[in-house]
C-alpha positions as CSV (number, residue, x, y, z in Angstrom):
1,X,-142.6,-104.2,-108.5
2,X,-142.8,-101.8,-105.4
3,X,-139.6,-101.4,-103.4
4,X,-141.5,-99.5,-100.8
5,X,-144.4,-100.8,-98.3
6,X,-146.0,-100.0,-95.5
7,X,-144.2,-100.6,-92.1
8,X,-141.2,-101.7,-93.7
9,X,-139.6,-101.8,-97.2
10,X,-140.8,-104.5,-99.5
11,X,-137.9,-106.7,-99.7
12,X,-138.3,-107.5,-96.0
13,X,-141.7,-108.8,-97.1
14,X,-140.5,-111.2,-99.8
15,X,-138.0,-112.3,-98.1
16,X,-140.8,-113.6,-95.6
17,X,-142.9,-114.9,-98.0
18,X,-140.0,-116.5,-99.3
19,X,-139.7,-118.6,-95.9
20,X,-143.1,-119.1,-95.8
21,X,-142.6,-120.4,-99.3
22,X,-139.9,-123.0,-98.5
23,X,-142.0,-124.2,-95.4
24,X,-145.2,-124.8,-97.6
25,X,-142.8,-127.2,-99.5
26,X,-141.5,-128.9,-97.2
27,X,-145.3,-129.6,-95.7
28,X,-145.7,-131.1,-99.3
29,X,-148.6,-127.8,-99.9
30,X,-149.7,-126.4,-102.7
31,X,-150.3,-122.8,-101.2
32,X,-150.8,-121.5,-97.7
33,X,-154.5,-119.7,-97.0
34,X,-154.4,-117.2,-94.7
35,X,-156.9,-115.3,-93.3
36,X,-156.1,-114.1,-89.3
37,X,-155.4,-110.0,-89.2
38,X,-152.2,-110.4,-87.8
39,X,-151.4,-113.3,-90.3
40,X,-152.1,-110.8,-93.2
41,X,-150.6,-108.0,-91.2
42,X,-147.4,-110.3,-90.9
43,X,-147.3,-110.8,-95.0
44,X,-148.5,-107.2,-96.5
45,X,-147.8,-104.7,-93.9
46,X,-151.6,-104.1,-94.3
47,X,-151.9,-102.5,-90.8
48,X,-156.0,-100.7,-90.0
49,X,-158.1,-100.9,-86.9
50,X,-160.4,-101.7,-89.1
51,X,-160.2,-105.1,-88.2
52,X,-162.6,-104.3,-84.9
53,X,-165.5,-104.6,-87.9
54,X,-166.5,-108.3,-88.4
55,X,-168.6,-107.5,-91.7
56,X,-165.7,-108.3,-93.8
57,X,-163.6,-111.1,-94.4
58,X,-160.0,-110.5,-95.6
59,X,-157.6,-113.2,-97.4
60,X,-154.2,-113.9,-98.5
61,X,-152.8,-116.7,-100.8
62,X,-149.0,-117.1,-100.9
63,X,-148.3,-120.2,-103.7
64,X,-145.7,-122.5,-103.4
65,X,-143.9,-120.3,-105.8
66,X,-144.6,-116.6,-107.6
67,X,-146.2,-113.7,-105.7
68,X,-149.0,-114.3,-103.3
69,X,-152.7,-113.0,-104.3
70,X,-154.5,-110.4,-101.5
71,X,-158.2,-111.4,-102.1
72,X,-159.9,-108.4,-100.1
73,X,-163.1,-106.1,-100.0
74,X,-162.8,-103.3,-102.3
75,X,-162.6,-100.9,-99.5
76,X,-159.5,-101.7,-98.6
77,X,-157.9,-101.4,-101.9
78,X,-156.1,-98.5,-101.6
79,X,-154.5,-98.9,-98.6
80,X,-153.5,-102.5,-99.8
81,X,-151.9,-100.8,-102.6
82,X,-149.8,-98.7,-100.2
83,X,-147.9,-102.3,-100.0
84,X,-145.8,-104.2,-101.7
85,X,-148.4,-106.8,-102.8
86,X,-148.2,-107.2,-106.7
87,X,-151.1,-108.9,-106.8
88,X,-154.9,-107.6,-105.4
89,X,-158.1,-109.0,-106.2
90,X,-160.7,-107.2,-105.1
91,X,-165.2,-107.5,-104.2
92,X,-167.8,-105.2,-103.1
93,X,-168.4,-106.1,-99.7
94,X,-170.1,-107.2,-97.3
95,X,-172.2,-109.1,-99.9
96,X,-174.7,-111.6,-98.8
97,X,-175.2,-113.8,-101.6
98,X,-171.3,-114.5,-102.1
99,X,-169.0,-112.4,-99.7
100,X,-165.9,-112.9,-102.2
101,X,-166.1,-116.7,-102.2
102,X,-166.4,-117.2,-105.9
103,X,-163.7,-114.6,-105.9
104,X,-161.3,-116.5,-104.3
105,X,-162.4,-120.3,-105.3
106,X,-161.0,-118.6,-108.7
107,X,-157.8,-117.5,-107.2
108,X,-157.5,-120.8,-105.1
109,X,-158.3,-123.1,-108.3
110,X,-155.6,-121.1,-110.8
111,X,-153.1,-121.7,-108.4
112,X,-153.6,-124.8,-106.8
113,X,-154.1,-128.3,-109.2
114,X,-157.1,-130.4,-108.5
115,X,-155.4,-132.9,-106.5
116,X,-153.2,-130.3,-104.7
117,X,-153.4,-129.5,-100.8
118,X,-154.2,-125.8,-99.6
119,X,-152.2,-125.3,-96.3
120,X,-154.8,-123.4,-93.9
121,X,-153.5,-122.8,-89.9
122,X,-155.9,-124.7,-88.0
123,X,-154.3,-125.9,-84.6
124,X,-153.3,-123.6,-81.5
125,X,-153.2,-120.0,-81.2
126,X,-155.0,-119.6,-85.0
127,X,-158.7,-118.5,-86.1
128,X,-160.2,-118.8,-89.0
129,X,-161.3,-115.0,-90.2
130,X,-164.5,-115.7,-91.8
131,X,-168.3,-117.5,-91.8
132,X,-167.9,-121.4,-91.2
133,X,-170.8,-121.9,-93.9
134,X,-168.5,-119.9,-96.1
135,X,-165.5,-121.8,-95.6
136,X,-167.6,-125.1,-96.2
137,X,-168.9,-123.6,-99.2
138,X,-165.3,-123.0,-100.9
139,X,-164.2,-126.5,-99.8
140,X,-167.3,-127.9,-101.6
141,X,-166.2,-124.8,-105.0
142,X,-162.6,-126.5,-104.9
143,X,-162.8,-130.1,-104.0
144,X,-161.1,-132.5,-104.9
145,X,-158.7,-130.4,-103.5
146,X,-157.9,-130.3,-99.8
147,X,-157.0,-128.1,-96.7
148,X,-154.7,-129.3,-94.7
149,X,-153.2,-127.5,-91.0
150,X,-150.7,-125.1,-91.3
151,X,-150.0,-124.3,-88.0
152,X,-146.6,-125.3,-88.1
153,X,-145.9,-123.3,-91.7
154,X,-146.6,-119.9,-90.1
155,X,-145.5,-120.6,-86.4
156,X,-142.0,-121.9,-87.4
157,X,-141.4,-118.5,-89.9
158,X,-143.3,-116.2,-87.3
159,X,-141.4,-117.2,-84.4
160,X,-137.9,-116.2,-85.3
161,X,-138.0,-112.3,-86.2
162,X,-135.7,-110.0,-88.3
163,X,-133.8,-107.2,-86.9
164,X,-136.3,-104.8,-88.1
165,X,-138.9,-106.4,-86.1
166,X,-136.8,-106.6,-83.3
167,X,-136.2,-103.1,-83.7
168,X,-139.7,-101.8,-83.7
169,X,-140.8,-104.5,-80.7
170,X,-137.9,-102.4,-78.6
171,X,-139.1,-99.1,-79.9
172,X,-142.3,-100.0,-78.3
173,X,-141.0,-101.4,-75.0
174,X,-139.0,-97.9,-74.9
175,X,-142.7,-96.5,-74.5
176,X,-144.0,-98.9,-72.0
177,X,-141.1,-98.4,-70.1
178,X,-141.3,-94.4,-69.8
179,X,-145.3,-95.1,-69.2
180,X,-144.2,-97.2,-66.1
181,X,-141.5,-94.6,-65.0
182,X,-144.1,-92.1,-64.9
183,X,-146.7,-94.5,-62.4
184,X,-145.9,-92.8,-59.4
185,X,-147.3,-89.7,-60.6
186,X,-150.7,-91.3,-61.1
187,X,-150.9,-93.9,-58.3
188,X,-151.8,-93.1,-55.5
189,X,-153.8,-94.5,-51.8
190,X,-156.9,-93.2,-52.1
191,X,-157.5,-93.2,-56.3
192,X,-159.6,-95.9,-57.8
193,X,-157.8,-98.5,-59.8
194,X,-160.4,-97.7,-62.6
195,X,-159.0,-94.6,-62.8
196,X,-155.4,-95.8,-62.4
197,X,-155.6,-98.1,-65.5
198,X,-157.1,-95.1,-67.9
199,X,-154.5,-92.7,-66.9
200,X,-152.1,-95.2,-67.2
201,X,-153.2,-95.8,-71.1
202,X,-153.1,-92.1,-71.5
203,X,-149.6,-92.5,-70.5
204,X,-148.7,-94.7,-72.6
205,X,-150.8,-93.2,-75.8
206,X,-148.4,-89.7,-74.8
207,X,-145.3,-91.6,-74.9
208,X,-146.1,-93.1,-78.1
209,X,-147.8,-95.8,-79.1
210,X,-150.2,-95.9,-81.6
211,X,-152.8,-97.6,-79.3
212,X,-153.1,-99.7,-76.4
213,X,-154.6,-102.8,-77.1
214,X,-153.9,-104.2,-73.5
215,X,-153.8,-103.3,-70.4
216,X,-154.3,-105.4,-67.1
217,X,-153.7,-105.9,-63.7
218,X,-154.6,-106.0,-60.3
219,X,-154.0,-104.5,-56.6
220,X,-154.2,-105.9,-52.9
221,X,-153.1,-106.0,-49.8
222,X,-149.6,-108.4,-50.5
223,X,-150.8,-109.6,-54.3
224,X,-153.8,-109.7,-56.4
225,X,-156.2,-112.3,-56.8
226,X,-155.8,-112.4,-60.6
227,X,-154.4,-110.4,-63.7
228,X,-156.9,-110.1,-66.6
229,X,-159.6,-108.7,-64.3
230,X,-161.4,-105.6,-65.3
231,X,-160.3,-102.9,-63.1
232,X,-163.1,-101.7,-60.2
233,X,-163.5,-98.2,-58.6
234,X,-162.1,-99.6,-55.6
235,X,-159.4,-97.1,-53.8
236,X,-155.9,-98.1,-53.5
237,X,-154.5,-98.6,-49.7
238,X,-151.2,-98.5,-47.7
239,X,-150.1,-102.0,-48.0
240,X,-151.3,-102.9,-51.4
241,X,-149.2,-104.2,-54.4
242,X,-149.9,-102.7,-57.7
243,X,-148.8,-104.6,-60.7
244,X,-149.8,-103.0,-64.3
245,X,-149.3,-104.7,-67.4
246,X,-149.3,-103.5,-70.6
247,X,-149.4,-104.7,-74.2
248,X,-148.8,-101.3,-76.2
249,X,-148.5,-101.4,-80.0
250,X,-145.9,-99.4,-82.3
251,X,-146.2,-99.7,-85.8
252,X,-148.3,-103.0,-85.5
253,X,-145.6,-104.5,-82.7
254,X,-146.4,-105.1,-79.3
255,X,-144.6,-105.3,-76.2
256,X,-145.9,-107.3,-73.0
257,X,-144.2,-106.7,-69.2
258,X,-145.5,-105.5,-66.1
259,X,-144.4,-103.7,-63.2
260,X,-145.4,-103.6,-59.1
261,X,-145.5,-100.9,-57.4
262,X,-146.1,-100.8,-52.9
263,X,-148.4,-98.5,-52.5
264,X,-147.2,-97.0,-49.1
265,X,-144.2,-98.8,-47.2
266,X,-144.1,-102.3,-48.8
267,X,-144.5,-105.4,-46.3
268,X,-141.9,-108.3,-45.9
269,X,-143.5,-110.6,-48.0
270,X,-144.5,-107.8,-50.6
271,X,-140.6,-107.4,-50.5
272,X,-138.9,-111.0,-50.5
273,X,-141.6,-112.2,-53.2
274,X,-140.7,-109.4,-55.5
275,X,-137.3,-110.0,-55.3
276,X,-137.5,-113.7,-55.9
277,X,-139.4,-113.1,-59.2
278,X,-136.8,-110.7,-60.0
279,X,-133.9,-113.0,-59.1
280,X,-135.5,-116.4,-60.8
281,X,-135.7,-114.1,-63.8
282,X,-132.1,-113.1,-63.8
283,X,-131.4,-117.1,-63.1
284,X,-133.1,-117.6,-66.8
285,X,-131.6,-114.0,-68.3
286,X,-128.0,-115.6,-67.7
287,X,-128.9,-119.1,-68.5
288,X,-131.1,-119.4,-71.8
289,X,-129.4,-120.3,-74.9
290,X,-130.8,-121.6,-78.0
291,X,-131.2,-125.2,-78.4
292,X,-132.8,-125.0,-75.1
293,X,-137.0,-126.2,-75.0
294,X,-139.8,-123.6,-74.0
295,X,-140.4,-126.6,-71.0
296,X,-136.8,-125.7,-69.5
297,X,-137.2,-122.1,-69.3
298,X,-140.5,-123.2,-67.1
299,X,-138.5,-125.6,-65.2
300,X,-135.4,-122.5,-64.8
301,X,-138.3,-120.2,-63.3
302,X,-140.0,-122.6,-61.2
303,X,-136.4,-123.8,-59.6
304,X,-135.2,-120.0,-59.3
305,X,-138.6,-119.3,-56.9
306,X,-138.4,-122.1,-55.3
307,X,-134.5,-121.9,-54.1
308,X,-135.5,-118.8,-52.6
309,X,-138.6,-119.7,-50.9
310,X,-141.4,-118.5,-53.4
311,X,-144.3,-120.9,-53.9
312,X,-144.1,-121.0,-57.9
313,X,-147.7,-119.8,-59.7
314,X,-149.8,-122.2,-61.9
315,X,-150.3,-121.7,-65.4
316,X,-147.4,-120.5,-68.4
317,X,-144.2,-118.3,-66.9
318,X,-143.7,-116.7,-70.4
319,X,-144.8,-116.5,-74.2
320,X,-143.7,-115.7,-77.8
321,X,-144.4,-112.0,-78.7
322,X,-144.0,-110.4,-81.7
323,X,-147.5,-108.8,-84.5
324,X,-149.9,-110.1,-81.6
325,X,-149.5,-110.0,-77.4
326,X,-148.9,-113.4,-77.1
327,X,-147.1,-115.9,-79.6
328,X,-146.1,-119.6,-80.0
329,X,-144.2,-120.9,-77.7
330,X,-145.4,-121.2,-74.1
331,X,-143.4,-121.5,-71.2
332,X,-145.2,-124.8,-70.0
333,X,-144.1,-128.3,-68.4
334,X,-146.0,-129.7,-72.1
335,X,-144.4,-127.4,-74.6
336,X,-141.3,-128.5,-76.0
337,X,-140.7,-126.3,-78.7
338,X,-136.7,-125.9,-79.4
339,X,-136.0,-122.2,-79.0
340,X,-134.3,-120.5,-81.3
341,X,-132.1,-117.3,-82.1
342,X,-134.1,-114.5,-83.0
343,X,-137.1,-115.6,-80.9
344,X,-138.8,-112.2,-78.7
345,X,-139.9,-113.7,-75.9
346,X,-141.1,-112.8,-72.8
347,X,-140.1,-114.3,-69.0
348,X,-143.0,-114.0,-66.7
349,X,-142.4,-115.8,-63.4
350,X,-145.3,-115.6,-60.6
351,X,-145.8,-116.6,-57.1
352,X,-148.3,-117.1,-54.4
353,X,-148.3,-114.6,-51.7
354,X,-151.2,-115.7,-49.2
355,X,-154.8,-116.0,-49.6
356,X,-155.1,-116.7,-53.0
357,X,-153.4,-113.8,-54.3
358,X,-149.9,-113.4,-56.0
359,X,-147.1,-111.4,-58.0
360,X,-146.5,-112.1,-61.4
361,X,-143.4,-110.3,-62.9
362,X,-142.4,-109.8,-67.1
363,X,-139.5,-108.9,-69.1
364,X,-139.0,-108.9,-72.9
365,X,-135.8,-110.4,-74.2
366,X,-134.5,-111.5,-78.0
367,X,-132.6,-114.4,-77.9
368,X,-129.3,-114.3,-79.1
369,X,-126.6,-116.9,-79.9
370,X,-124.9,-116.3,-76.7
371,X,-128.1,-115.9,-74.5
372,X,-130.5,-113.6,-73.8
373,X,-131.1,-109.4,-75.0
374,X,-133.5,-107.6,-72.9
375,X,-135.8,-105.6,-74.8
376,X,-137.9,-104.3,-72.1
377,X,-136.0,-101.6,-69.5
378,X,-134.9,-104.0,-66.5
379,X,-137.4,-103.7,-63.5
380,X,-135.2,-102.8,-60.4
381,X,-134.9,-105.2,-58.2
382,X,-136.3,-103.8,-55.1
383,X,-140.0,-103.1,-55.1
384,X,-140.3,-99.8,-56.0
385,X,-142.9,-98.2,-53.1
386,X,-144.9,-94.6,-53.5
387,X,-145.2,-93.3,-50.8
């Protein structure tokens, strides 16, 4: 069996599907189906862009116990091999008639007895990877055995992460963070925020990653109205606020924080509302522990803003993060997940300026036993302005 993979060596991958193992037991499954890129990703170390092409489905069974089963298109067989996967089943795809269904009903039905259950993640923050009439079809192939939501299978294995994947999530907020550094020589009153956002990625690409998969934002006078618009050609002005955020990937890991920037002298409110994001987040940097729920680190934010006069923003103040930009849990009033040591997380507290716009701040941290790690490069804590 291969000591090496891709990514990482291959004992960091069975030990992984070793967890994955013991939650698929303790769901009472049979196997656990997986089919999501950065599900597979997570499990092989199978890392391509060429997951941008929808022609081809992927798949990966992991039994209760032996090795899992990578049940792929034939043109990824030699990169899959570059893994530590011992076992690879392979079609000519795409194929009309039978795009690697009978294929994997085979694979499914050696593994799994007739009355056994096929753990396949259904609920939040999943997708299933391939044709609906497909999937129906392989139910109807394997009946009577049954699928069953294994949400909770993957999320509580992918939500605590090893040292090496801590390791590479810093390596990649290390980029990000020279990127953002390097802002002021690219923003400027006067240049289109288009403009800002692709030089910004080029940034980003020089300091390292691998590619950008995200990048948002926004800019206006005192806040922006939003921050996942598309960027428009309009020029940045004295008195606007600049906030970039950035979702780089290293070696398949992303990082996910932001930064404002003044553009010009920065106004009173520009000021006190940056500082109170920065502040609240420092409240929850000294505070978190594990043990704690993803609804208290809400509750820390929203008190920390509103102690120092900041109107608190709607919606989630923070996220998992970790193979994809956002993970389980969210840092809601509703989400009471425990948090736990080795969780990457991200705090991302935002307030209401005036208007309808706001500031919306991010850092990455790993939670430790005695509280939080940051992984991204602290902002400072006076809006930075370029003058």
């Amino acid at each position: 069996m291969a000591d090496r993979s891709l990514i990482f060596p291959a004992q960091e991958y069975r030990d992984r599907t070793a967890r994955l193992q013991q939650e698929i037991a303790r769901a009472g499954m049979d196997a656990l189906f997986l089919t999501a890129p950065a599900d597979i990703f997570y499990v092989t170390g199978f890392l391509t862009r060429f997951w941008e092409s929808p022609a081809r489905p992927w798949f990966v069974v992991i039994p209760r116990s032996g090795d899992p089963v990578a049940v792929i298109p034939a043109i990824g067989e030699a990169l899959m091999a570059r893994t530590w996967m011992p076992q690879i089943r392979t079609w000519d795809a795409p194929d009309p008639r039978d795009d690697g269904i009978s294929l994997l009903a085979d694979v499914l039905g050696d593994l799994v007895a007739e009355q056994g259950c096929i753990g396949l993640p259904m609920g939040l923050e999943t997708h299933l990877r391939m044709p609906l009439g497909d999937y129906a079809d392989l139910c109807r192939r394997l009946a009577p055995r049954r699928f069953a939501d294994a949400t909770g299978v993957v999320q509580h294995v992918r939500e605590v992460k090893s040292a090496a994947e801590i390791a590479k999530i810093r390596a990649s907020c290390v980029i990000a963070g020279r990127a953002f550094d390097a802002v002021p020589q690219i923003a400027r009153r006067g240049r289109g925020l288009d403009v800002v956002f692709r030089d910004f990625q080029v940034l980003l690409l020089r300091e390292g990653a691998d590619w950008v998969s995200y990048v948002a934002g926004g800019a206006g006078p005192d806040g922006y109205g939003d921050v996942i618009s598309p960027a428009g050609a309009q020029p940045l002005q004295d008195g606007d606020v600049l906030m970039l955020d950035t979702g780089a990937v290293r070696e398949g890991y992303f990082c996910d924080f932001d930064r404002n920037f003044a553009i010009g002298a920065a106004s009173d409110l520009a000021r006190r509302t940056h500082a109170a994001l920065w502040q609240a987040t420092e409240d929850v940097l000294q505070a978190l522990r594990p043990g704690m729920l993803a609804c208290d680190a809400h509750r820390m934010l929203c008190d920390g803003l509103t102690r120092r006069g900041a109107t608190p923003g709607a919606g989630r103040l923070g996220h998992g993060l970790g193979v994809t930009l956002t993970e389980w849990p969210s840092f809601t009033p509703l989400d009471r997940t425990e948090l736990r040591e080795g969780m990457v997380l991200t705090l991302e507290p935002g307030a209401a300026t005036a208007d309808g716009r706001i500031m919306v701040h991010e850092e990455n941290i790993v939670l430790r036993a005695d509280g939080c790690e940051l992984l991204s490069p602290r902002a400072p804590h006076d809006l930075p302005e370029i003058l």
